[in-house]
N, C-alpha and C positions, 0 to 999 in steps of 0.2 A: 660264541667266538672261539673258544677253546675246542669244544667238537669240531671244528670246520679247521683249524688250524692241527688239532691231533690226524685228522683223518689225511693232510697231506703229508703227514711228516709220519707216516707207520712205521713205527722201526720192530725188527725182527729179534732184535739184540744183540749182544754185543759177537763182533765177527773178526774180534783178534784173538790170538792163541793167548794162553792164560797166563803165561811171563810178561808179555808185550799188555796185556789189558791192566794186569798190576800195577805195571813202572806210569802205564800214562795216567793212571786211576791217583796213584798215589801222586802222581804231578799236580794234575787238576785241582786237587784235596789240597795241597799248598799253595797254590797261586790262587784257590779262593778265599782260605785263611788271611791269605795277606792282604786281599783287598777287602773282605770282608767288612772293617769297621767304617768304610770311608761308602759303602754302597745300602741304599736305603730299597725298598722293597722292589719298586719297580726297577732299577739298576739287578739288583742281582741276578732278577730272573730272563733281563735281558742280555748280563754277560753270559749265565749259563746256555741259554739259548747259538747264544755267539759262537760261544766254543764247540756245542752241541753238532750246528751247521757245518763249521771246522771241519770235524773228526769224518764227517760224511755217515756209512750206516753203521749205528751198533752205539753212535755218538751219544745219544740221546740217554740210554741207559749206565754208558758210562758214567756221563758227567752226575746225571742222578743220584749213581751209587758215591760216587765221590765227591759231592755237596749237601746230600741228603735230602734237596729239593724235588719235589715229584714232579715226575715226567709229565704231568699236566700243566705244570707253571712253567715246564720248559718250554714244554709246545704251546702255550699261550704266548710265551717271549719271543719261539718265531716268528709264530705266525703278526705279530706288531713289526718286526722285523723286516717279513717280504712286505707286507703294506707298505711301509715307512720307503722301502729303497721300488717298489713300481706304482702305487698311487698315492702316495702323501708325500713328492721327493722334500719339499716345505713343509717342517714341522710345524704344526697348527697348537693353538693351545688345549685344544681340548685332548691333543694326541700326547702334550707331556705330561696329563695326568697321572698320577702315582697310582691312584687305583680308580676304579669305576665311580658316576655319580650315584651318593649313600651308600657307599663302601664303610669298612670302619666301626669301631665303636660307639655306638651311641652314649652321646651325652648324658650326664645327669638331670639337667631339665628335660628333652626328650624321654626318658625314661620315667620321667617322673612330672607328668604334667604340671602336678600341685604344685609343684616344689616355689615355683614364682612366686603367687597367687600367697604363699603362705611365711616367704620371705617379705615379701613386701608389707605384707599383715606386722609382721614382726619392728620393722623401723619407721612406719607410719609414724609424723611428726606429733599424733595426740597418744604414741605410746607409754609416754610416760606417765599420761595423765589418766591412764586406764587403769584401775584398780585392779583388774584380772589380770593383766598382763604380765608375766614374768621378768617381764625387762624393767618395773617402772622405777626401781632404786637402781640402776644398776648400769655402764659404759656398753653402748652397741657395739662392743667389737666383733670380730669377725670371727673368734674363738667362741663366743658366749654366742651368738648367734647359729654359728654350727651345732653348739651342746644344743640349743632348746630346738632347731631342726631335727637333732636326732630324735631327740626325746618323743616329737611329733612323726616318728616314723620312718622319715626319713633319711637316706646315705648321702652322703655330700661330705667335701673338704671345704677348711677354710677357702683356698685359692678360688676353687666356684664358687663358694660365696660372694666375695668377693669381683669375679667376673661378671655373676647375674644382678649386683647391684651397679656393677657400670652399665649394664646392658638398662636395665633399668631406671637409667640418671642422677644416680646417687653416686654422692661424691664425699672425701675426708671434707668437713669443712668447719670453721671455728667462728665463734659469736663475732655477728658484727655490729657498733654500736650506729643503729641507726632511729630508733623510737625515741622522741625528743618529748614526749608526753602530749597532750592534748595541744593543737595548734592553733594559734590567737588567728582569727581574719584579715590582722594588719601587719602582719609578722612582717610579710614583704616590703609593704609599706615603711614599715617602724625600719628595714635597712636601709632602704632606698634615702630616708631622710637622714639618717645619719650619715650618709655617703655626703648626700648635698650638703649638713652642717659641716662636716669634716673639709670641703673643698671650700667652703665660705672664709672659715675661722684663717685656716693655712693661706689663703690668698693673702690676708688682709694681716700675715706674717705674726700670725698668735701660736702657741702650741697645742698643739692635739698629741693627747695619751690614752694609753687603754692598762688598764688599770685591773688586779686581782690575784688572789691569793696563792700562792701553793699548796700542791700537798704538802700536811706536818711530814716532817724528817725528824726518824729518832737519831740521837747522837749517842753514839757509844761504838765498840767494834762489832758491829753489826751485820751479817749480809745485805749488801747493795745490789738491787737489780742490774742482770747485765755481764759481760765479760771481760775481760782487762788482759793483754798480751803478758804473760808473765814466764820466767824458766819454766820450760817443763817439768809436772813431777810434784811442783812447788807455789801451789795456789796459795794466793793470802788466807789465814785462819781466822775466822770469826766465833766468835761466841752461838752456840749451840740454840740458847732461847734470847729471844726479841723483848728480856726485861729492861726497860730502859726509863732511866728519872728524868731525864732531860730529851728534851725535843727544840725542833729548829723550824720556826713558822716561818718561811719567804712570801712576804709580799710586794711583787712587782709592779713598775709602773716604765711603761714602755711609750717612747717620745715617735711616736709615728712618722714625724718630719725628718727627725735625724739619723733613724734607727741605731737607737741606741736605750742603753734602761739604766733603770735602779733597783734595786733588789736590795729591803730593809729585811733583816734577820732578826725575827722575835723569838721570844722564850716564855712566854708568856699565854696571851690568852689572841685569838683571832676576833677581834672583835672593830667597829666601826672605828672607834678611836685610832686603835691601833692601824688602820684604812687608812684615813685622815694623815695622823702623822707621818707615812711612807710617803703620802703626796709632799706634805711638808718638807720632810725631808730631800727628795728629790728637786723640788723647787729650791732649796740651798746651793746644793750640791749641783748642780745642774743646770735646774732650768734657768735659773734667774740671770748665770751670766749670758745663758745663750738666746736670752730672748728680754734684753734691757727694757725694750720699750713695746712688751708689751701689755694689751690691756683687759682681757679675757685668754680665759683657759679652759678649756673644753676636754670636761673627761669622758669616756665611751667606759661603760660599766657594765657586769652581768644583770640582771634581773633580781638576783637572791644574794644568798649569804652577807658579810658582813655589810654590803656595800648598795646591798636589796633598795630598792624606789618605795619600800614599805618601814623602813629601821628610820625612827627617828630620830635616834642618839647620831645616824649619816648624815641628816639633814644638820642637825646643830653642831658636829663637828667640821662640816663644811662652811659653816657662817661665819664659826668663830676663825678658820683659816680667812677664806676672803674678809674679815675685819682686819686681820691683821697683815695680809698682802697685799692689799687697795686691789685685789683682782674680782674682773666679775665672772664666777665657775659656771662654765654650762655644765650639764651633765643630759648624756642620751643613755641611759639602758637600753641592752640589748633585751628582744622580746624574750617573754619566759620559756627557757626551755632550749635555749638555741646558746648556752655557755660555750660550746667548741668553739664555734665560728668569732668568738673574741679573741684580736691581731694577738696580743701577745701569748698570747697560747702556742700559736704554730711561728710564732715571729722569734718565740725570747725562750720562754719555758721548755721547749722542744729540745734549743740546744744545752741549757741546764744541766736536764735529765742524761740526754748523751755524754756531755763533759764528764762524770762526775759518776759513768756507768762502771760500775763493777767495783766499787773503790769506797772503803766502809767511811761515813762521816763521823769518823773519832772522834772531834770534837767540834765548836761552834768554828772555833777558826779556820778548821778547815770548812767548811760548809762555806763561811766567807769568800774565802781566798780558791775555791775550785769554781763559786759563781762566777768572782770578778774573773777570772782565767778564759770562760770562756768566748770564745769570739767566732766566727765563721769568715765565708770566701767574700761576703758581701758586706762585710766590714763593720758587724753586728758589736757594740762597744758595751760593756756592763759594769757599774761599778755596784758596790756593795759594801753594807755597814751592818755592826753588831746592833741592835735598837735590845737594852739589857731593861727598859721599864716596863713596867707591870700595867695592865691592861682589864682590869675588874669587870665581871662579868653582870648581867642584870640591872645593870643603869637605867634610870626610868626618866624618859621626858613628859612633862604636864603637855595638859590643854594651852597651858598660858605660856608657857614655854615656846612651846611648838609656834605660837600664836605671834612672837618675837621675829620668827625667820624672815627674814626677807627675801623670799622666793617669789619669782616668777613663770608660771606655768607660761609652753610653749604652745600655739593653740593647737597643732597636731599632738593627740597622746598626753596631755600636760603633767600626767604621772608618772610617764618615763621618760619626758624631755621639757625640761626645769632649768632655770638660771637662778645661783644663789649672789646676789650682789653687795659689795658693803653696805651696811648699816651706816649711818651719820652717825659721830662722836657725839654724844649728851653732853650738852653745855650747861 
């Protein structure tokens, strides 16, 4: 292209007297100065060209001495020039190219075949479990990945790094909690039926709760997860280490019918008793005016902790309640392993944690008084008590004890869906 466009464009050189070639020389030299920073490769060499045409003969060398562009890229700038205005009068795309196709600098993977090949080797997901590997203590960033790239030979920046693992499918991304442990066969099952006991119990205008513990909360001035609108300049000050004598156990029970809870605040120990009594509790406070005449109470519970289908200080502290509320307690555990999907987790506890973000729990009162505060758009109601009794840990039920309950296994699952009914008064 450039041969065939130098060869129309022969100039003999420049064919002004040597005052006159100065003043235009020096012209040209500042009118390309000034557009200079606004013109990218192909612009320039087709304004020099422009101007080149302009001048007529001797053009061509001028403009050259006075851009410092060779007269090769000027007459390449022509000659796109006569194409463009007699056989391309529509610019096509391929004619607003900047430079020819595989023009350019070659990439660093281009240059460096391995380079992929050797990146990807490097964040393979069992790299950390490789014992050779240089990364297997250590954060893939994109820094630490360029060092051991070098070390391996190769030139590369962070930013190609970076680039060749988009190219690659790799993305920033953080733990998602999805492995729920080994999955029961009736898991589905076990919700399905609790769905149907839930729509039974509430027809027939009983209460349905769901029911479970919080995380402990230390009490002291503490950092609290989270951020809090405050003066600039002037964040609240917390104490430096997380030594704390006292802690704040929340155990909710959340009324599925009403939406609305109870959140009983220990100090104590998390233990089945302690389970039991938050129900108790909320059946005072609560339930009992809102449901006068009813005659079973259906709790929905996780599978483990203090409230497990396996604890049997749960089973005998639910007895001793239903003796003393003439109620009969169903209870459904959720299958093992599926704790999230329990209502008051994303119903009650979700907005707890939000109320109450950024904002140290100084003392028990407050931890009370920020639960009960909280409420949502959907008219989520909480109240909340200090519960100051001690809750002993290691309580042992017998054989003969256990043997007392008056439990009735439900014939689906009958160890995760159980009815504890009063006992008859001993005459």
């Amino acid at each position: 292209m450039s041969g065939k466009s130098g060869s129309k464009l022969k100039d003999p050189g420049v064919q002004y007297s040597s005052k006159t070639g100065t003043m235009l020389q020096e012209q040209m030299r500042q009118k390309f100065e000034n557009l200079r920073w606004a013109m990218d490769e192909r612009m320039r060499r087709l304004w020099a060209a422009n101007e080149a045409l302009a001048l007529g003969r001797g053009g061509m060398t001028l403009v050259s001495e006075a851009t410092g562009l060779s007269r090769q890229t000027i007459a390449l700038g022509a000659g796109e020039i006569q194409r463009r205005s007699v056989v391309d009068p529509v610019p096509s795309r391929e004619s607003q190219r900047i430079r020819q196709p595989g023009a350019g600098r070659k990439s660093a993977v281009e240059k460096q075949p391995e380079l992929r090949a050797a990146l990807e080797r490097l964040v393979e997901p069992q790299t950390r479990g490789d014992p050779m590997s240089p990364l297997r203590w250590t954060c893939k960033s994109l820094q630490k990945l360029t060092q051991e790239l070098k070390q391996e030979g190769f030139s590369v920046s962070p930013p190609t790094v970076g680039q060749v693992l988009v190219d690659l499918g790799f993305s920033l991304q953080a733990n998602r909690k999805t492995q729920e442990g080994a999955q029961h066969p009736d898991r589905d099952a076990q919700f399905a039926y609790i769905a149907q006991r839930t729509t039974q119990v509430m027809q027939a205008g009983n209460p349905v709760i769901s029911i479970d513990s919080k995380k402990k909360e230390l009490v002291g001035n503490f950092k609290n997860v989270g951020r809090e609108w405050e003066p600039q300049g002037l964040p609240v000050k917390v104490e430096v280490h997380d030594f704390a004598e006292a802690k704040a156990i929340p155990y909710g029970v959340y009324d599925l019918g009403r939406n609305c809870g109870w959140v009983n605040v220990g100090i104590d120990h998390d233990t089945a008793e302690f389970a039991v009594e938050s129900i108790r509790r909320w059946w005072k406070q609560m339930g009992q005016s809102a449901y006068p005449q009813a005659t079973e109470l259906l709790i929905t519970a996780d599978a483990g902790g203090s409230n497990g289908y396996r604890i049997r200080l749960w089973k005998m502290a639910l007895q001793r309640l239903a003796d003393e509320l003439g109620l009969s307690l169903s209870v459904c555990h959720l299958p093992p392993g599926t704790s999230k999907w329990n209502k008051i987790e994303h119903r009650m506890f979700c907005h707890i944690t939000q109320n109450w973000r950024g904002r140290p729990l100084v003392s028990h009162e407050v931890v009370v008084n920020l639960i009960a505060a909280t409420t949502t758009q959907k008219g989520l109601f909480i109240q909340a008590d200090l519960d100051t009794s001690l809750y002993p840990r290691g309580i042992k039920i017998s054989d003969q004890e256990l043997a007392q309950i008056n439990s009735k296994p439900d014939p689906f699952h009958g160890e995760w869906n159980y009815s504890i009914c009063p006992r008859l008064p001993v005459s």
